[in-house]
MIKE-262600 format. One record per residue (C-alpha): residue in three letters; z, x, y. Coordinates in steps of 0.25 Angstrom, whole numbers, plus 2048, in hexadecimal, padded with zeros to 3 digits. Each point is the difference from the previous one (the first is absolute). Last residue first. Example, Ala and Ser with C-alpha at 12.3 -4.5 7.8 and 13.67 -1.06 7.14 Angstrom:
REM MIKE-262600
SER81D8377FCALA8027FA7F2
END
This chain:
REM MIKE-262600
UNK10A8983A0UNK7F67F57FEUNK7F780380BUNK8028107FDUNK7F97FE7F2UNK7F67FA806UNK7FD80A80BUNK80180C7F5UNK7F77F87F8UNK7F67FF80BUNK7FE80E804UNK8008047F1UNK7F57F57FCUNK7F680480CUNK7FA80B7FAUNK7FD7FB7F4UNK7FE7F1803UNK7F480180BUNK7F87F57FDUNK8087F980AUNK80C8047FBUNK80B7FC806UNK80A7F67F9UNK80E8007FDUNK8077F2803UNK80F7FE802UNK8097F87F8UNK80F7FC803UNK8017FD810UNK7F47F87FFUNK7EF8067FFUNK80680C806UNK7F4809804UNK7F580B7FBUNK7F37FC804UNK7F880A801UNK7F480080AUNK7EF7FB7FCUNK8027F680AUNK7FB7F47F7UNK80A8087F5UNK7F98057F3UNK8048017F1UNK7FA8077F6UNK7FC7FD7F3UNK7FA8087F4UNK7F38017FAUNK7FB8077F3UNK7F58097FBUNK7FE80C7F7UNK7F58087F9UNK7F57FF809UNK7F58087FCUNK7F780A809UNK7F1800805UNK7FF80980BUNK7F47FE809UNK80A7FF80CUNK80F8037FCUNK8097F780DUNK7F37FC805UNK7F87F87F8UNK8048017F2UNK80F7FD805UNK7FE7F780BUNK7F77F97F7UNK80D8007F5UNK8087FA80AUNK7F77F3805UNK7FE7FD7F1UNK80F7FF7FDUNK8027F980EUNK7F67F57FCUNK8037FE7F0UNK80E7FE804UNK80D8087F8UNK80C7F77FEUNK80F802804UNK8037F2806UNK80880280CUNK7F67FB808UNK7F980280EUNK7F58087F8UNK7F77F2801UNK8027FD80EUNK7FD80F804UNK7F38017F9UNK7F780C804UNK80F805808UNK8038037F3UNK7FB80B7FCUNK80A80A7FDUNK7FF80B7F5UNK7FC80D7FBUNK8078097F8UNK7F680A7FBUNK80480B7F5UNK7FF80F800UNK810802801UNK8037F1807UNK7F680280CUNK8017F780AUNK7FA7F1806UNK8027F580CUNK7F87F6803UNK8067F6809UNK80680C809UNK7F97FE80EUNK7F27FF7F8UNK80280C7F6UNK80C8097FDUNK80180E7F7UNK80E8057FBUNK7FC8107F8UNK7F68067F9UNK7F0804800UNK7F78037FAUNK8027FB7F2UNK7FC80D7F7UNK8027F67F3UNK8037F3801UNK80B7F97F9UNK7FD7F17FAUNK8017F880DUNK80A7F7807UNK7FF7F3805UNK80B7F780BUNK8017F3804UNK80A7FC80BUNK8057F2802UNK8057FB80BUNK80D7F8802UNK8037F980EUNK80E802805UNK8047F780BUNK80F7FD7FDUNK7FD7F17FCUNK7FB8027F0UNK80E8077FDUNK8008027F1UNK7F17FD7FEUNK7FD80580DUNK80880D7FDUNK7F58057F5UNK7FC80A80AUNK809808803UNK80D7FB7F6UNK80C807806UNK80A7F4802UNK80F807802UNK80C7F87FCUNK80E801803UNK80D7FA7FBUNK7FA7FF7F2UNK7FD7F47F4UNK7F78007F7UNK7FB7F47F9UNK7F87FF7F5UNK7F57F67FCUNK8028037F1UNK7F17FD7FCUNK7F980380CUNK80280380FUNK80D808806UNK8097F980BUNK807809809UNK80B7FC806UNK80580780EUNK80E800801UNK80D7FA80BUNK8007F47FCUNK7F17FD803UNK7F18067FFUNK7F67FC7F6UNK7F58077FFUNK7F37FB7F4UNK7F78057F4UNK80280C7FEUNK7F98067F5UNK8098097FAUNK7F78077F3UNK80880E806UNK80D800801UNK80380F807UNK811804801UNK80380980BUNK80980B7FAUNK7F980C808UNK7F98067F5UNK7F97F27FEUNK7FA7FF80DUNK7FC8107FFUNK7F97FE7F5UNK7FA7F3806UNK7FB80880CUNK7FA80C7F6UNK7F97F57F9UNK7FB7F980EUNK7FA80E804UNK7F98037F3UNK7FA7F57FFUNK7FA80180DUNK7FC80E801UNK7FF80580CUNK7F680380EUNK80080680BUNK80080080EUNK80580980DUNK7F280A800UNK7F97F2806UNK7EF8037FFUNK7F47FA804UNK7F37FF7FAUNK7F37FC806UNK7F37F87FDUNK8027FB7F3UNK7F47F97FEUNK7F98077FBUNK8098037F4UNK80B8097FBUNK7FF80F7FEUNK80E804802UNK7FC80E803UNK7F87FD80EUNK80B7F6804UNK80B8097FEUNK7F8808809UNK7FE7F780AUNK8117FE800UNK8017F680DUNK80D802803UNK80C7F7802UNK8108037FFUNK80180780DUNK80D808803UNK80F7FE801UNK8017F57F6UNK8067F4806UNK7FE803810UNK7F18047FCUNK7FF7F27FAUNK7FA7FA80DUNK7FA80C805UNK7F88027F2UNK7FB7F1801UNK7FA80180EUNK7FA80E7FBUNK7FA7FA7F3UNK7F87F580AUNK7F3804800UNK8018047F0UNK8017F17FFUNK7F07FD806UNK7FA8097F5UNK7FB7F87F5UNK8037FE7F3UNK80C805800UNK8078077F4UNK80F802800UNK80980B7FBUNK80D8017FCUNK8078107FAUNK8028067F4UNK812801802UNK7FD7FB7F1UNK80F7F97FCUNK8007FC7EFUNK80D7F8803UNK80A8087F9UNK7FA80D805UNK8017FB810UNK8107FD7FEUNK8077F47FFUNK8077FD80CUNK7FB80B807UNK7F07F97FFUNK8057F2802UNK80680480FUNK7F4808803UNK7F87F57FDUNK8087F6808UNK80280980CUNK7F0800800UNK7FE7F37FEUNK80A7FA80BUNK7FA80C80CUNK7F47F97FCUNK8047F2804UNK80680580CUNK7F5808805UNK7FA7F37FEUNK8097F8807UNK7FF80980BUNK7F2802801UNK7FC7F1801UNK7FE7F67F6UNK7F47FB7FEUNK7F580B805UNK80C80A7FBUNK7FE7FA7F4UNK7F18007FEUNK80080E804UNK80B8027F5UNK7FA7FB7F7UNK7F3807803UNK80780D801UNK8067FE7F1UNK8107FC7FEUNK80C8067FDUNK7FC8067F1UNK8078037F4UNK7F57F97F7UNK8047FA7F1UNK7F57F97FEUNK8087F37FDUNK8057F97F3UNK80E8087FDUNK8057FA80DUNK7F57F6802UNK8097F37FCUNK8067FC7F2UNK80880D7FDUNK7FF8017F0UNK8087F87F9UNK7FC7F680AUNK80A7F7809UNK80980C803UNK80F7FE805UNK80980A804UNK80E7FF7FEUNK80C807808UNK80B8017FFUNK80B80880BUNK80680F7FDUNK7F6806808UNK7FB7F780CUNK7F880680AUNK7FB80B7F8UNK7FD7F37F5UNK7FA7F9809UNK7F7809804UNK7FE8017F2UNK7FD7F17FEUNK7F880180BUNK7F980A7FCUNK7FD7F87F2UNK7FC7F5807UNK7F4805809UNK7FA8087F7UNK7FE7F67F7UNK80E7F87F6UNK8007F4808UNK80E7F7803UNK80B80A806UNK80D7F77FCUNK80C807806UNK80F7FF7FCUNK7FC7FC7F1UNK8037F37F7UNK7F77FD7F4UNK80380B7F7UNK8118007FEUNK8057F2800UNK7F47F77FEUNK7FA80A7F7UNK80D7FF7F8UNK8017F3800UNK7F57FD7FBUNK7F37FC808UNK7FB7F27FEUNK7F37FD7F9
END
C-alpha cells in the first residue's frame, strides 16, 4: 500500500528519527528535544508496548553488587570501574530530576547482597577506597543484623549493605517518559518495526516492515534498540539476553524490603509492596537465553522458585501470580557503546543489564553525537 500524499508530505519526514521507544530512546528523543526545540522529531517503537526490558525488568536502581564489582575490578581495573560507576550513578540521578522520584514509584530502601561464603567481605575495604572518590564514604557493610531479621536460609552466610541503591516502578517510569515525550511535541509511532537504514542525499531512510512498508525520511537518525540491535545491526557486537522474571501473591509480614543481589548479580529480587520479584538465571543456560525471543524456560523457571522456597522465604509456601521475560542487551566488554555508525546515525547502547541507570548518561551522549 503506498502512502498518500498527505502522509508522504507531512508524516513521514522528520529532522531526527530516534528508532526504540525504551528507556533509552525516549531520552534521547528529549535530549533531543532540549537540544533542538523547534526541530522534528519522530520516535519510532516496534511494540505497542516498549519491545525490550524497559517496562519488562526488575525495576532496580542500582550501580552494581560487591561481587560484580570484585569481578570487574579483577577484569578491568579500578579506573575503568570507577569509571563505569561514576556513569550509573550520574545516570540515575540524571533520570530521577528529570521526572521526579513520585512519578516513577522511587524507594531510597536500600541494595543488599547475600553471600554465601565469606571470602568477599575481605575485600569491602579495597572496593570502598575505589569508589570513595565518587561518594565521599564507603558504600559496603556487612548489615549482620539485617541478616538476623531477614530470616533467609542456611545458606546465606552474610549480608551486606549499599545505602546509595534503590529501587522503582518500571511501568511507571516509562509512562511518566512517554508523558513527557508527547508534552514535548515529539511524535511516538508505535507498531514501527524497522526493518532496514539507508543513508544517502543528504537523509536517513527508514524503511518500516509489514503491509504499507513505509518509508521515513530524516536528516539524523538515532538507533536506540538495547538488546534487539542485532537484528537491526547484527555487526556492532551486541548480544541479546534474555531475563525471566516471577512474582508472588502478596505476603503478609514479609521480613524484609528493599534491592537484594545473588551470585555477582545473576539473581536478583525486591519487595513490590508485600510482593517478591525475583529474577535472573540465566547463567544455568547462557546459549539458550542468548535470544530475543520472549519465552519463559522449564529450567530457569524451576531454578528461580527453588531459590525462592529455599532461601529467599524458607519453609514458606507462596503463589506465584505473574511471570514474564524481557531482553537485554550485553557488550563482550560489558562498556557502552554510543558512537557514530556514519555521519548521519549514531548508535545508543549501554546497558549491560544496567538500563535504568545507565539510560540518562547515554541518551545525553547520543543526543550530543548528532547535534
Amino acid at each position: 500500500m503506498q502512502p498518500s500524499f498527505w502522509e508522504h508530505d507531512a508524516m513521514l519526514t522528520a529532522d531526527f528519527i530516534v528508532i526504540g521507544g525504551g528507556i533509552i530512546g525516549l531520552q534521547t528523543a528529549l535530549e533531543l528535544r532540549e537540544r533542538h526545540p523547534k526541530q522534528r522529531i519522530v520516535l519510532l517503537e516496534r511494540g505497542l508496548l516498549p519491545a525490550g526490558a524497559s517496562s519488562r525488568n526488575a525495576g532496580f536502581a542500582c550501580i552494581g553488587s560487591l561481587t560484580e564489582i570484585l569481578s570487574d575490578l579483577d577484569a578491568m581495573g579500578e579506573a575503568a570501574v570507577l569509571a563505569m560507576v561514576e556513569r550509573r550513578w550520574r545516570g540515575l540521578g540524571r533520570l530521577r530530576q528529570r521526572l521526579g522520584d513520585d512519578a516513577i514509584g522511587y524507594e531510597d530502601l536500600g541494595g543488599f547482597e547475600l553471600l554465601t561464603g565469606l571470602d568477599p567481605l575481605q575485600r569491602i575495604g579495597e572496593v570502598n577506597r575505589v569508589l570513595r572518590p565518587l561518594f565521599g564514604q564507603d558504600v559496603f557493610s556487612p548489615d549482620d543484623a539485617g541478616l538476623r531479621a531477614s530470616r533467609f536460609g542456611p545458606q546465606i552466610k552474610a549480608l551486606v549493605k549499599n545505602p546509595f541503591e534503590g529501587q522503582l516502578h518500571s511501568g511507571r517510569l516509562m509512562r511518566a517518559l512517554a508523558q513527557l515525550a508527547a508534552a514535548c511535541g515529539i511524535e511516538i509511532h508505535t507498531g514501527a518495526h524497522v526493518a532496514a537504514l539507508e543513508e544517502g542525499g543528504g537523509e536517513v531512510r527508514v524503511h518500516i516492515a509489514g503491509e504499507r512498508k513505509l518509508t521515513f525520511r530524516a536528516a539524523r537518525a538515532a538507533v536506540c534498540t538495547n538488546g534487539i540491535t542485532c537484528e537491526l545491526l547484527p555487526d556492532v557486537g551486541i548480544l541479546p539476553a534474555r531475563g525471566q522474571v516471577l512474582v508472588t501473591e502478596p505476603i503478609p509480614g514479609l521480613p524484609w524490603r528493599g534491592a537484594y543481589h545473588l551470585d555477582q548479580g545473576f539473581y536478583y529480587f525486591r519487595n513490590v509492596g508485600e510482593r517478591v520479584l525475583l529474577g535472573g538465571g540465566r547463567n544455568l543456560a547462557f546459549e539458550t537465553e542468548t535470544t530475543t525471543e520472549m519465552a519463559l524456560t522449564a529450567v530457569i523457571q524451576s531454578a528461580l522458585e527453588r531459590l525462592l522456597h529455599e532461601i529467599i522465604l524458607p519453609g514458606r509456601e507462596v503463589r506465584i501470580e505473574h511471570r514474564w521475560s524481557g531482553v537485554m542487551g550485553f557488550a563482550a566488554d560489558k562498556q557502552p557503546i554510543v558512537r557514530l555508525l556514519s555521519d548521519r546515525i549514531a548508535l545508543g547502547f549501554g546497558c549491560n543489564g544496567m538500563g535504568v541507570a545507565l539510560g540518562a548518561d547515554i541518551a545525553a551522549e547520543t543526543a550530543a553525537l548528532l547535534s
